[in-house]
Gaussian input, Z-matrix of N, CA and C with variables (Angstrom, degrees):
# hf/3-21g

backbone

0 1
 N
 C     1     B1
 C     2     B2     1     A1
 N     3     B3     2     A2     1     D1
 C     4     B4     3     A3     2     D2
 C     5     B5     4     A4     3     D3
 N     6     B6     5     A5     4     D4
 C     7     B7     6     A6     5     D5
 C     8     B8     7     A7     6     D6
 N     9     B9     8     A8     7     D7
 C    10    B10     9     A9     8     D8
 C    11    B11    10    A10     9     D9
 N    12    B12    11    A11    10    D10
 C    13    B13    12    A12    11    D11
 C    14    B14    13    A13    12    D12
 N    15    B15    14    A14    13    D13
 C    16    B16    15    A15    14    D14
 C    17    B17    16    A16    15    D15
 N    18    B18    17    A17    16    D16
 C    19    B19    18    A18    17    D17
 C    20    B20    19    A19    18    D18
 N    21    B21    20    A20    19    D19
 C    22    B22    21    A21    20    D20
 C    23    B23    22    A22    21    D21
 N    24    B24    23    A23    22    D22
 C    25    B25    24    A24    23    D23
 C    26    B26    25    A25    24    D24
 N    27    B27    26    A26    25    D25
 C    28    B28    27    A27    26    D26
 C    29    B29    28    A28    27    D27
 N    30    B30    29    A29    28    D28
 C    31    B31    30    A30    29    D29
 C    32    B32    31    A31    30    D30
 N    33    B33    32    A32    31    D31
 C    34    B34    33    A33    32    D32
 C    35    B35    34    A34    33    D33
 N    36    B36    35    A35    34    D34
 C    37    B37    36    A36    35    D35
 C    38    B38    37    A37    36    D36
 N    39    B39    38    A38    37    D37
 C    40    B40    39    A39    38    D38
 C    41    B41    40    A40    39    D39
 N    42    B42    41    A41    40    D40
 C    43    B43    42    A42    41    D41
 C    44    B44    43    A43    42    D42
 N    45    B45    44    A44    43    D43
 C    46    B46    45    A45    44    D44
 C    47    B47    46    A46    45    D45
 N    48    B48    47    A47    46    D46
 C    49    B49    48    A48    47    D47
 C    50    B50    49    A49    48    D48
 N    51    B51    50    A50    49    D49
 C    52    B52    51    A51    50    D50
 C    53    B53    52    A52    51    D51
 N    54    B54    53    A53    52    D52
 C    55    B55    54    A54    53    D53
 C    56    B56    55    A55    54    D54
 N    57    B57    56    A56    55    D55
 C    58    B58    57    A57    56    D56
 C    59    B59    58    A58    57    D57
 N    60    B60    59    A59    58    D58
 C    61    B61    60    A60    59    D59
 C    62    B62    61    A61    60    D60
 N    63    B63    62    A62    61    D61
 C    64    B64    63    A63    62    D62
 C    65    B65    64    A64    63    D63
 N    66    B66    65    A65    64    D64
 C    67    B67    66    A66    65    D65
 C    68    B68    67    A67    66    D66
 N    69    B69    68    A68    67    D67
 C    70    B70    69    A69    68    D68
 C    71    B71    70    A70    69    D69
 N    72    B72    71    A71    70    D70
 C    73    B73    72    A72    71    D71
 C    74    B74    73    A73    72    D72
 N    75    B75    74    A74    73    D73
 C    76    B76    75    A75    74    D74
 C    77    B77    76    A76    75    D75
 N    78    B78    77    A77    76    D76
 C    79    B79    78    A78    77    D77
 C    80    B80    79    A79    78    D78
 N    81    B81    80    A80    79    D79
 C    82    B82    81    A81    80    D80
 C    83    B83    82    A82    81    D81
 N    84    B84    83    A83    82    D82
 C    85    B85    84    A84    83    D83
 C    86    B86    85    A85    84    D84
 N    87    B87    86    A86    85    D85
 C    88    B88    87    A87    86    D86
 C    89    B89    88    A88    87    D87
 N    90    B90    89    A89    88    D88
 C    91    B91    90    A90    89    D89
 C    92    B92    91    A91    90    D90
 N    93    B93    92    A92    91    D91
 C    94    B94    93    A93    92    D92
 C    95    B95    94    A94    93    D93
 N    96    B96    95    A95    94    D94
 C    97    B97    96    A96    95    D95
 C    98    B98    97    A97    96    D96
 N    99    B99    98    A98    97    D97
 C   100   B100    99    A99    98    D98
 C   101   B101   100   A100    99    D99
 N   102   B102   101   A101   100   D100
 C   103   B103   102   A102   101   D101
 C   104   B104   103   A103   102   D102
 N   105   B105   104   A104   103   D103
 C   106   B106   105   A105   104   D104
 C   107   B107   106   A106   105   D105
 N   108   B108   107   A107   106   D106
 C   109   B109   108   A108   107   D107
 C   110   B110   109   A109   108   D108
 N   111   B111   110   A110   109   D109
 C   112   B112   111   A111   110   D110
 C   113   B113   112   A112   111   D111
 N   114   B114   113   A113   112   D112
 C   115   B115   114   A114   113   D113
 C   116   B116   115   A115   114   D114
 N   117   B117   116   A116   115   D115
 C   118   B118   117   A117   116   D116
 C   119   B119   118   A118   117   D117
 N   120   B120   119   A119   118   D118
 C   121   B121   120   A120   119   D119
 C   122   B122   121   A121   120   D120
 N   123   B123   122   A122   121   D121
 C   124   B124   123   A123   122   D122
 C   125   B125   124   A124   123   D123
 N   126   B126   125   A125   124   D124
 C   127   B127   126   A126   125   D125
 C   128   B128   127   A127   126   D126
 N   129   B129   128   A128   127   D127
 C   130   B130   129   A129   128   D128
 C   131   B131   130   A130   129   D129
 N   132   B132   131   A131   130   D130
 C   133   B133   132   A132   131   D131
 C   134   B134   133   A133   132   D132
 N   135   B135   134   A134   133   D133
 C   136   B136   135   A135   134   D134
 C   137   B137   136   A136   135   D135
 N   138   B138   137   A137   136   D136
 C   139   B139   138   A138   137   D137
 C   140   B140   139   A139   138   D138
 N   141   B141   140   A140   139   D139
 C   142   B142   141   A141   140   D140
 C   143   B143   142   A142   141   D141
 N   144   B144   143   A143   142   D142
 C   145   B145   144   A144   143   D143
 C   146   B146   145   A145   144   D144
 N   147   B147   146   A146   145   D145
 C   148   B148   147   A147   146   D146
 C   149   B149   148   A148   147   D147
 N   150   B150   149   A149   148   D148
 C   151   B151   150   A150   149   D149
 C   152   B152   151   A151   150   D150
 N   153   B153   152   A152   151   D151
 C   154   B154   153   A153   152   D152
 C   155   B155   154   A154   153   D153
 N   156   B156   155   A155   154   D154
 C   157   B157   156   A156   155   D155
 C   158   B158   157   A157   156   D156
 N   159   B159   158   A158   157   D157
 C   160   B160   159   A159   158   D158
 C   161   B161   160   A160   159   D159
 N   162   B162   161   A161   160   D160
 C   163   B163   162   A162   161   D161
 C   164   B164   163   A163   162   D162
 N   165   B165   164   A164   163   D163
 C   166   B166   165   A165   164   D164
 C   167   B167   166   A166   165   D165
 N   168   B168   167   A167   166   D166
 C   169   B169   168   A168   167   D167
 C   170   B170   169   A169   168   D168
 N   171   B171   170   A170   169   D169
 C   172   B172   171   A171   170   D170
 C   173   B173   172   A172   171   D171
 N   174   B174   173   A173   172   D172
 C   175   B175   174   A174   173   D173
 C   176   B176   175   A175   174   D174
 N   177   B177   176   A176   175   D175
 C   178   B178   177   A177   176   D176
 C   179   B179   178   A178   177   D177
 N   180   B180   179   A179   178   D178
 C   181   B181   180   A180   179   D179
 C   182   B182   181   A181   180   D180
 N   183   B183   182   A182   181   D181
 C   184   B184   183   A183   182   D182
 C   185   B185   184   A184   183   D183
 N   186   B186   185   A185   184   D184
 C   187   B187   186   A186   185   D185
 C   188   B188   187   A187   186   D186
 N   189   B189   188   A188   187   D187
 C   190   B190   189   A189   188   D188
 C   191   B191   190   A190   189   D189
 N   192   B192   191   A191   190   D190
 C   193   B193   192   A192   191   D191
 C   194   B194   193   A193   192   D192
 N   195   B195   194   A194   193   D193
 C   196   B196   195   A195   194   D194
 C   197   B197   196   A196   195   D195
 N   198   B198   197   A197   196   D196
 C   199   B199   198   A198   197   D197
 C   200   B200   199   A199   198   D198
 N   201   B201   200   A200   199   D199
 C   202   B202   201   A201   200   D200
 C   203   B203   202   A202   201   D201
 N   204   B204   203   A203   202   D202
 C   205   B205   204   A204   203   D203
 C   206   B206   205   A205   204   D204
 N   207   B207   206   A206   205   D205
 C   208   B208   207   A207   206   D206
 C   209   B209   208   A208   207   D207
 N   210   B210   209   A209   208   D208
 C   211   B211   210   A210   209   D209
 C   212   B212   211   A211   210   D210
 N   213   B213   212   A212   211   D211
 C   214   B214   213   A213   212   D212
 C   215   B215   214   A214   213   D213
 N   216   B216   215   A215   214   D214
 C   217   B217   216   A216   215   D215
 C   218   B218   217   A217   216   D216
 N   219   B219   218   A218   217   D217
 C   220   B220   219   A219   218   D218
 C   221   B221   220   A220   219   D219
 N   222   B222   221   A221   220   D220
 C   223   B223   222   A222   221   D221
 C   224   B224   223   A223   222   D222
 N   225   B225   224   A224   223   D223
 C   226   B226   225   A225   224   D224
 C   227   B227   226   A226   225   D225
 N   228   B228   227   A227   226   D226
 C   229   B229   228   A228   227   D227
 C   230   B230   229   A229   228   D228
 N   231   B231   230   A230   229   D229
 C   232   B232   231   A231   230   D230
 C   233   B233   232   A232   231   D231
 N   234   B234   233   A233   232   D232
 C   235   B235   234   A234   233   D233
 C   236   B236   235   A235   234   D234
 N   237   B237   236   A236   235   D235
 C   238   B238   237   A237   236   D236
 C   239   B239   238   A238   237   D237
 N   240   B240   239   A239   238   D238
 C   241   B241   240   A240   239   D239
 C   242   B242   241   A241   240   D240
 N   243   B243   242   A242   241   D241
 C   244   B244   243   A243   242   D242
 C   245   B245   244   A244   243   D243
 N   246   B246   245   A245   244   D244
 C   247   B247   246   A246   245   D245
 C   248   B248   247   A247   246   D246
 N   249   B249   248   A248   247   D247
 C   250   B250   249   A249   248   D248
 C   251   B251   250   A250   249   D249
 N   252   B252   251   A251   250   D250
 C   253   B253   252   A252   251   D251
 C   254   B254   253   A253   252   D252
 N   255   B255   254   A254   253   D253
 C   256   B256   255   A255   254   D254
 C   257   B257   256   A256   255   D255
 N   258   B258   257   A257   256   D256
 C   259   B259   258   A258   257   D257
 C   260   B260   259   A259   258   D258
 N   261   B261   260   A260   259   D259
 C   262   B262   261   A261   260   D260
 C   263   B263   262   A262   261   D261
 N   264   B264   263   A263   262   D262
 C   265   B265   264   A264   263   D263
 C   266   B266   265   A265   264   D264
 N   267   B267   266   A266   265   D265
 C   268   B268   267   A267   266   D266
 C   269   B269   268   A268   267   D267

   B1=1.4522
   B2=1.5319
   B3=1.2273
   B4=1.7903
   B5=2.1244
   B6=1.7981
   B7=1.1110
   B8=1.8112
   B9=1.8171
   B10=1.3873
   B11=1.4595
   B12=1.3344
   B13=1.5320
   B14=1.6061
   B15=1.8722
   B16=1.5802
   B17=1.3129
   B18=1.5500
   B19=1.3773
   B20=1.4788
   B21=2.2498
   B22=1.2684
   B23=1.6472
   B24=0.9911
   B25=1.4642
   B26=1.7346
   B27=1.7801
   B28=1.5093
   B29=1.6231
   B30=1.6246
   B31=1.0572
   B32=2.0418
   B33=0.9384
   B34=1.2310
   B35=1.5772
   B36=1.6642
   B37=1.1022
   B38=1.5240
   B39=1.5475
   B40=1.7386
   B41=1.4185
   B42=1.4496
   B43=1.5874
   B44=1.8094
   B45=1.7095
   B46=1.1856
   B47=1.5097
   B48=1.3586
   B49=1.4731
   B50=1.5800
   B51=1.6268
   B52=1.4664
   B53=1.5766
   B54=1.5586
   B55=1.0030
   B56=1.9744
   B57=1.3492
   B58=2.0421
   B59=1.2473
   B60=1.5074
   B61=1.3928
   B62=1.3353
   B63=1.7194
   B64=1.5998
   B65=1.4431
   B66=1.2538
   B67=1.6884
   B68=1.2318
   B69=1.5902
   B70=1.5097
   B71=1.9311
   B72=1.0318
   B73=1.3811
   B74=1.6533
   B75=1.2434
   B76=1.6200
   B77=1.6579
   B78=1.1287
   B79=1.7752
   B80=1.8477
   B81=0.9893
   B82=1.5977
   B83=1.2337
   B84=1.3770
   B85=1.8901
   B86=1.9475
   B87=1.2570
   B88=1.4678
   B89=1.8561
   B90=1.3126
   B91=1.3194
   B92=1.1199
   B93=1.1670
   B94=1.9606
   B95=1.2383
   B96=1.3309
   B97=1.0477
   B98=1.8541
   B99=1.0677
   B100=1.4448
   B101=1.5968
   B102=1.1967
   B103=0.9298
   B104=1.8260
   B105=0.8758
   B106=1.7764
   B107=1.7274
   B108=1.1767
   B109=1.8942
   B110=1.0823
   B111=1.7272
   B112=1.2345
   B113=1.9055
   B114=1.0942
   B115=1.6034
   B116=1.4836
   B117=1.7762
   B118=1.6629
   B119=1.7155
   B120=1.1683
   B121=1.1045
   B122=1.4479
   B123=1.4186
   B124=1.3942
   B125=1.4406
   B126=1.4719
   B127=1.5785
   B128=1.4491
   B129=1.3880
   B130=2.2623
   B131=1.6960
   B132=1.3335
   B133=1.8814
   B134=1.4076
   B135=1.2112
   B136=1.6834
   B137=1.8605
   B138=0.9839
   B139=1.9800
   B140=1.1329
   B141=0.9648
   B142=2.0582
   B143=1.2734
   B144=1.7024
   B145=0.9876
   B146=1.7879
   B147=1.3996
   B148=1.5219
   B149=1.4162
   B150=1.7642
   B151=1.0714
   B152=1.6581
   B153=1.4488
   B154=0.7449
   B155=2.0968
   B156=1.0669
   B157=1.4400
   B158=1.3027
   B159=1.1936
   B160=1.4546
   B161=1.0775
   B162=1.8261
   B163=1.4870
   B164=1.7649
   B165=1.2305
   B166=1.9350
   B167=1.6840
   B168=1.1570
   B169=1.2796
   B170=1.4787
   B171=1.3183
   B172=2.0076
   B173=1.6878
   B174=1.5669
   B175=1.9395
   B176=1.8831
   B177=1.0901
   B178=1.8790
   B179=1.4273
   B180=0.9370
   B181=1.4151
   B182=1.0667
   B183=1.7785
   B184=1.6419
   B185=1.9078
   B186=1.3538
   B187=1.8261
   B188=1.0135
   B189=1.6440
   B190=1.9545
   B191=1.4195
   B192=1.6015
   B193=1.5552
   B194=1.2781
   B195=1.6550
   B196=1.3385
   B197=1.9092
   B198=1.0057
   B199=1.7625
   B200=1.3675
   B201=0.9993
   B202=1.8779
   B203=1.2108
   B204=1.9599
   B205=0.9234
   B206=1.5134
   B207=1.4851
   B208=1.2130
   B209=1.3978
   B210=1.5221
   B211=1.7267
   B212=1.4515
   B213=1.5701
   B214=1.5572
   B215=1.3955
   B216=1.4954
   B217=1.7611
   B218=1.1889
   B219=1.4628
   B220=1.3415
   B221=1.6934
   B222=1.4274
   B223=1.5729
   B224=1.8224
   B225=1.2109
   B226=1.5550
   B227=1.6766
   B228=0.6791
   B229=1.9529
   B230=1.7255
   B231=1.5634
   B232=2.1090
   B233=1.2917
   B234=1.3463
   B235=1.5422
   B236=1.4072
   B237=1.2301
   B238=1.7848
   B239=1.3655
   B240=1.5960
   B241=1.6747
   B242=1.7104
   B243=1.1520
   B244=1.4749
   B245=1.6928
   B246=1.5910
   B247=1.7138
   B248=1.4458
   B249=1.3156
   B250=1.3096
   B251=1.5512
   B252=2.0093
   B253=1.1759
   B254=1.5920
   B255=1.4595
   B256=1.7356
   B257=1.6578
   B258=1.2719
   B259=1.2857
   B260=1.5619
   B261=1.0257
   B262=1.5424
   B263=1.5234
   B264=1.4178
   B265=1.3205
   B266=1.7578
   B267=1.2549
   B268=1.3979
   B269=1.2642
   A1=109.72
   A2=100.15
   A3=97.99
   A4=81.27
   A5=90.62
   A6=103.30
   A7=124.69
   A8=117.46
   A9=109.22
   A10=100.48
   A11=127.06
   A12=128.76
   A13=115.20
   A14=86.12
   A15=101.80
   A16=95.61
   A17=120.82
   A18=136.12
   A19=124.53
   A20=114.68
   A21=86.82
   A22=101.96
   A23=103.02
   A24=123.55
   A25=104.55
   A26=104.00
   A27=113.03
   A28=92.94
   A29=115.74
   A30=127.58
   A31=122.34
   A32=144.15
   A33=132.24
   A34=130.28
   A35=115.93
   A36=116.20
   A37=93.26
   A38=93.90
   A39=129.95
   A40=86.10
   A41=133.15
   A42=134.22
   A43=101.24
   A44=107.16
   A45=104.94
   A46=127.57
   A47=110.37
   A48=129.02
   A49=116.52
   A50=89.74
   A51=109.58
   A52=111.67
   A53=133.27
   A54=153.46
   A55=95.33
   A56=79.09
   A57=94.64
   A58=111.68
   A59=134.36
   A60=135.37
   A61=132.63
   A62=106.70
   A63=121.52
   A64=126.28
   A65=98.09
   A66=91.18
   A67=154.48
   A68=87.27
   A69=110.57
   A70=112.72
   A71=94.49
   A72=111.28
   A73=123.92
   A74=99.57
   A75=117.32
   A76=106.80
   A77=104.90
   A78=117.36
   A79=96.80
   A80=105.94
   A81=114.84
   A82=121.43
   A83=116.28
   A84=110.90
   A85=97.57
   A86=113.90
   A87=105.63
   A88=98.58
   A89=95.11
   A90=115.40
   A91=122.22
   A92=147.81
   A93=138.19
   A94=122.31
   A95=125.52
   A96=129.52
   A97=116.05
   A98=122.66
   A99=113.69
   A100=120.31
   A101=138.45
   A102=114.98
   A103=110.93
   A104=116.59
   A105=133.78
   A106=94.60
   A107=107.35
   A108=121.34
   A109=100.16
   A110=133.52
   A111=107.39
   A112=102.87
   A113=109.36
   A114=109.18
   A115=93.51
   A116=118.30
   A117=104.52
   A118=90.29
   A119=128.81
   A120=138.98
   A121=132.57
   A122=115.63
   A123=122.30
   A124=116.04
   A125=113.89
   A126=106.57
   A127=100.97
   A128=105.26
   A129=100.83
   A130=71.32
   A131=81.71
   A132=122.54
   A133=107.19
   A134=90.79
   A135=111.63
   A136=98.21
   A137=96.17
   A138=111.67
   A139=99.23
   A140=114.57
   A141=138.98
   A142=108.18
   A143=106.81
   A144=142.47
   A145=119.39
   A146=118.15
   A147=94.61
   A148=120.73
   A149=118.84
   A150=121.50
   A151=116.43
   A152=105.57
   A153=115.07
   A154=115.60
   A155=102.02
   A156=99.29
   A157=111.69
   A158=154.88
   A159=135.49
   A160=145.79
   A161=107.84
   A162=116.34
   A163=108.81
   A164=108.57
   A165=108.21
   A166=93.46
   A167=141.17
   A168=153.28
   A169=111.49
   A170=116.75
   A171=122.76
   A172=92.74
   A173=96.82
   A174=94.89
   A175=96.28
   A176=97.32
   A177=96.38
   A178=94.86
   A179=140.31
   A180=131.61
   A181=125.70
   A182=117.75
   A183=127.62
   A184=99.86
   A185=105.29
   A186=79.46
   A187=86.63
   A188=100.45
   A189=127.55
   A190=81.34
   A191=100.11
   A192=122.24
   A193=116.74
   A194=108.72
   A195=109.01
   A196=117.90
   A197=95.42
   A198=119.36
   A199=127.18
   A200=133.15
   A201=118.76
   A202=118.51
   A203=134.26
   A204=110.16
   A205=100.94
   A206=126.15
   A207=117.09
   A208=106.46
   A209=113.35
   A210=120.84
   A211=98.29
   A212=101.32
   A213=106.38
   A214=97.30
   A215=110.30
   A216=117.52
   A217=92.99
   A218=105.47
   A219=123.94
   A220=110.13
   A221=98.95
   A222=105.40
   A223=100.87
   A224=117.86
   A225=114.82
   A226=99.08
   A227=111.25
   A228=150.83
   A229=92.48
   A230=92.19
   A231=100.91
   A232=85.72
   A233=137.64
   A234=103.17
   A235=115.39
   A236=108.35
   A237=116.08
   A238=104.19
   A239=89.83
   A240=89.53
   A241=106.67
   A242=122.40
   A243=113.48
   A244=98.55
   A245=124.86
   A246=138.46
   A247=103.87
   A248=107.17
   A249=112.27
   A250=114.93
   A251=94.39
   A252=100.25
   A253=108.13
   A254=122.77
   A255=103.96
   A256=103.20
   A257=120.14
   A258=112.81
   A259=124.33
   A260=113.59
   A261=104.14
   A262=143.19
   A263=124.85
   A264=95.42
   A265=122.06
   A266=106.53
   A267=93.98
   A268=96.30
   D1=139.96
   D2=-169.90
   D3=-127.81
   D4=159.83
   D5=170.41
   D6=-136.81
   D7=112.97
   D8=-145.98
   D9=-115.27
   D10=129.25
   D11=143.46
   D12=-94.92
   D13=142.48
   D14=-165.61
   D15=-136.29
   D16=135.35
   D17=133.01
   D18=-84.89
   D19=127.48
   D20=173.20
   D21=-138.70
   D22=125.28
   D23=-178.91
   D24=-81.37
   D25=145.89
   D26=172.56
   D27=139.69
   D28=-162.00
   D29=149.64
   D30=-23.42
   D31=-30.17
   D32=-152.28
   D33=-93.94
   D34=56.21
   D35=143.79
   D36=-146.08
   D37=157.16
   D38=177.47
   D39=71.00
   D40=51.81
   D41=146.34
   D42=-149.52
   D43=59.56
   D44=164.82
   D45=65.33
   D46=-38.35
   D47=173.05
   D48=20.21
   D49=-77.62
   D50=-170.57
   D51=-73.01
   D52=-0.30
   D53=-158.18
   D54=-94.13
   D55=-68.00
   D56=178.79
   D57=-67.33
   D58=-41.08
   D59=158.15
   D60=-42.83
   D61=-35.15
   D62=146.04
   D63=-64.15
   D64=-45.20
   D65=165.34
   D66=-71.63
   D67=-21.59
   D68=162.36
   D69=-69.63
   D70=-44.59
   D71=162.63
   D72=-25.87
   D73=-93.10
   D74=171.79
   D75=-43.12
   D76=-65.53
   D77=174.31
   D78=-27.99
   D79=-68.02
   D80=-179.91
   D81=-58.26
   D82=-23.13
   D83=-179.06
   D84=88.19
   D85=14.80
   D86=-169.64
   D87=-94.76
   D88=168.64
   D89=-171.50
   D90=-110.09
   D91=-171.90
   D92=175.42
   D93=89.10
   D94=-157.57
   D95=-161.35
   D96=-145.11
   D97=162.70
   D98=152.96
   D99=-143.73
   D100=149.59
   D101=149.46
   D102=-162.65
   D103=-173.15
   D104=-158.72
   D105=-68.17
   D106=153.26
   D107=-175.83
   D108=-118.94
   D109=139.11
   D110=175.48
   D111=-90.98
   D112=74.55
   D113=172.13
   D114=-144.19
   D115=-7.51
   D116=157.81
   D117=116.87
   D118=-6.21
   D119=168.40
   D120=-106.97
   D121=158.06
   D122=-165.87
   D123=-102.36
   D124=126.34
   D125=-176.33
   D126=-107.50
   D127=-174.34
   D128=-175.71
   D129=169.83
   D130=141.85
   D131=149.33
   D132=-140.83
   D133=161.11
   D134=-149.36
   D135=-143.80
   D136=165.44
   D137=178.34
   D138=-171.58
   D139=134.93
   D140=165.84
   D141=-174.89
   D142=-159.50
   D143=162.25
   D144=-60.54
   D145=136.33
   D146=-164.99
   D147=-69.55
   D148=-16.18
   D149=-168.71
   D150=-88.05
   D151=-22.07
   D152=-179.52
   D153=-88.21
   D154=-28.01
   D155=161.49
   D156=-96.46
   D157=13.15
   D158=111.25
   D159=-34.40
   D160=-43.83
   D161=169.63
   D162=-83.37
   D163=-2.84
   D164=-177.21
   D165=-98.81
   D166=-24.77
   D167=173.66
   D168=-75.00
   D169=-51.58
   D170=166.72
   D171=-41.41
   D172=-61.74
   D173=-146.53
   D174=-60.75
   D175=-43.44
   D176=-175.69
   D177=-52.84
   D178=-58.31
   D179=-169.24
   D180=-54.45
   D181=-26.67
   D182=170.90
   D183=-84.03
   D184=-47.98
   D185=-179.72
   D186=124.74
   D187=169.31
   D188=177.93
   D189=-89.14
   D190=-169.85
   D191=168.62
   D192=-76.31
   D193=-26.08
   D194=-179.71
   D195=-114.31
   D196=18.63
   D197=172.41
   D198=-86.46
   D199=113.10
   D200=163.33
   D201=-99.20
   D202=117.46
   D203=-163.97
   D204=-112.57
   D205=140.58
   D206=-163.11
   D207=-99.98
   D208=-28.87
   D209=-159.17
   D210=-172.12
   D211=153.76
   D212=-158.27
   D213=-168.66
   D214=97.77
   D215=176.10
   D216=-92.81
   D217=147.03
   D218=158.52
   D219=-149.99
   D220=148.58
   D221=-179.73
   D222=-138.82
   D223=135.70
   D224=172.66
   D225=-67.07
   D226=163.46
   D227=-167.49
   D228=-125.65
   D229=138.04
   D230=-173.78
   D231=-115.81
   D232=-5.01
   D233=152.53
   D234=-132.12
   D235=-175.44
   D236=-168.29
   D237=-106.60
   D238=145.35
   D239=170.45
   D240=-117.88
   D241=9.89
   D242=136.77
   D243=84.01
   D244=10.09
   D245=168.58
   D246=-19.08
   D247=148.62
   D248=-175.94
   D249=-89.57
   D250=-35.75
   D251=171.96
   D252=-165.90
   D253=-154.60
   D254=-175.20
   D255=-103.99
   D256=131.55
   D257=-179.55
   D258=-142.11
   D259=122.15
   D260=167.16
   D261=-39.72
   D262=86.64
   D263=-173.35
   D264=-91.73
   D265=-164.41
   D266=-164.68
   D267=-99.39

């Protein structure tokens, strides 16, 4: 189990963003959260499996159909916070 914080800068709010980032989510069995920054950017932590939050971390990084993603930090986290499930917050 790996544990990831992500910033992602570009296109991604008021185009659903955090909508497909959840969905990618659940689809995956992943855990965490996402939601809107007020600097216009999208934050998310994540928990799974490592392979499996690598390939849920690639797709966030390419974007929805209606997303542009320009830049996307991420650093693993050394401990867990143990999410119940993936959720949007406000």
């Amino acid at each position: 189990m790996i544990h990831y914080h992500a910033i992602v800068t570009g296109r991604v709010q008021g185009v659903g963003f955090r909508y497909f980032v959840q969905g990618e989510a659940v689809k995956r069995g992943m855990k965490g959260w996402v939601r809107n920054t007020d600097e216009g950017h999208v934050e998310l932590k994540v928990e799974g499996e490592q392979q499996e939050v690598v390939d849920f971390l690639k797709t966030v990084r390419k974007g929805s159909p209606f997303s542009k993603v320009t830049d996307m930090q991420m650093k693993p986290l050394p401990e867990f916070a143990h999410y119940q499930d993936f959720r949007i917050k406000g």
